[in-house]
C-alpha positions in Angstrom: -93.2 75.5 -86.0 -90.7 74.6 -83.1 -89.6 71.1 -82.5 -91.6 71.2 -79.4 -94.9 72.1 -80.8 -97.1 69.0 -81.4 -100.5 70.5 -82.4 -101.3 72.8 -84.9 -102.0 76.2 -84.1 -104.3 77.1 -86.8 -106.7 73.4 -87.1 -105.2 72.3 -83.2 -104.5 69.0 -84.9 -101.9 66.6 -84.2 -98.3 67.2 -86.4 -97.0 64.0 -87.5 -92.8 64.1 -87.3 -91.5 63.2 -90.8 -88.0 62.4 -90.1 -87.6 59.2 -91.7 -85.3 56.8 -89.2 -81.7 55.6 -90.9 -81.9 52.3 -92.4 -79.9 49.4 -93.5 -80.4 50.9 -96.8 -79.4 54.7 -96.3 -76.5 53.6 -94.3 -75.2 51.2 -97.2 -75.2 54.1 -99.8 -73.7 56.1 -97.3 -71.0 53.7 -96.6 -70.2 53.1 -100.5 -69.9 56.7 -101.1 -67.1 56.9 -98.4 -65.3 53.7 -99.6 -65.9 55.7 -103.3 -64.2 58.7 -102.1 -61.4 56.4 -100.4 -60.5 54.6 -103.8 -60.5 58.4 -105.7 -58.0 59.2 -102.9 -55.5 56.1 -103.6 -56.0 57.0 -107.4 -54.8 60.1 -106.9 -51.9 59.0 -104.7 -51.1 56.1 -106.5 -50.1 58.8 -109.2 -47.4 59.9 -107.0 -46.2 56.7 -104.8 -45.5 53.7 -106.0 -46.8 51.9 -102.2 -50.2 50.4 -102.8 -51.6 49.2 -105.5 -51.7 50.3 -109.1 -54.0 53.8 -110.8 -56.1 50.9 -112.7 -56.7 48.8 -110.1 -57.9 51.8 -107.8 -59.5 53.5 -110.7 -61.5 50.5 -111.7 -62.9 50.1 -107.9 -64.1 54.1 -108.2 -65.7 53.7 -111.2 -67.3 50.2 -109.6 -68.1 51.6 -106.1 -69.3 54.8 -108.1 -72.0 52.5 -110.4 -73.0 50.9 -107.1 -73.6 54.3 -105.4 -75.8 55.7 -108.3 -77.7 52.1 -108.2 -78.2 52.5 -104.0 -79.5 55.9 -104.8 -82.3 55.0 -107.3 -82.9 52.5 -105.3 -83.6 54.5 -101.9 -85.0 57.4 -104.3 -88.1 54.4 -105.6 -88.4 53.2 -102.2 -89.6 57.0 -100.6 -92.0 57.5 -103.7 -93.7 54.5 -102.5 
């Protein structure tokens, strides 16, 4: 179907648009996966440079942001079986 089409062409009834609408929720999981990617970066860098802080500090707070994104996930996963 084209996203102009609102009936059916086979029954002639009405097509219901399924796109859910971004949330508070969707856009905090997306939001903790770019501050995730952010800390692998200075991990990486902090490797390298000694301007920053420290590979455990930055390491820690990927493997935290990275628990918290997995959590946001099953979270939004539950919430669309519903």
């Amino acid at each position: 179907m084209l996203a102009t089409e609102t009936q059916c062409v086979n029954c002639g009834g009405v097509v219901q648009d399924n796109k859910p609408k971004s949330d508070a929720k969707s856009r905090f999981r997306t939001g903790i996966k770019y501050f995730m990617f952010a800390c692998a970066g200075l991990s990486v860098l902090s490797l390298f440079i000694d301007v920053g802080p420290s590979f455990t500090i930055c390491a820690s707070m990927t493997l935290l942001l990275g628990i918290i994104h997995s959590s946001a996930e099953e979270m939004l996963i539950d919430r669309e079986k519903e």
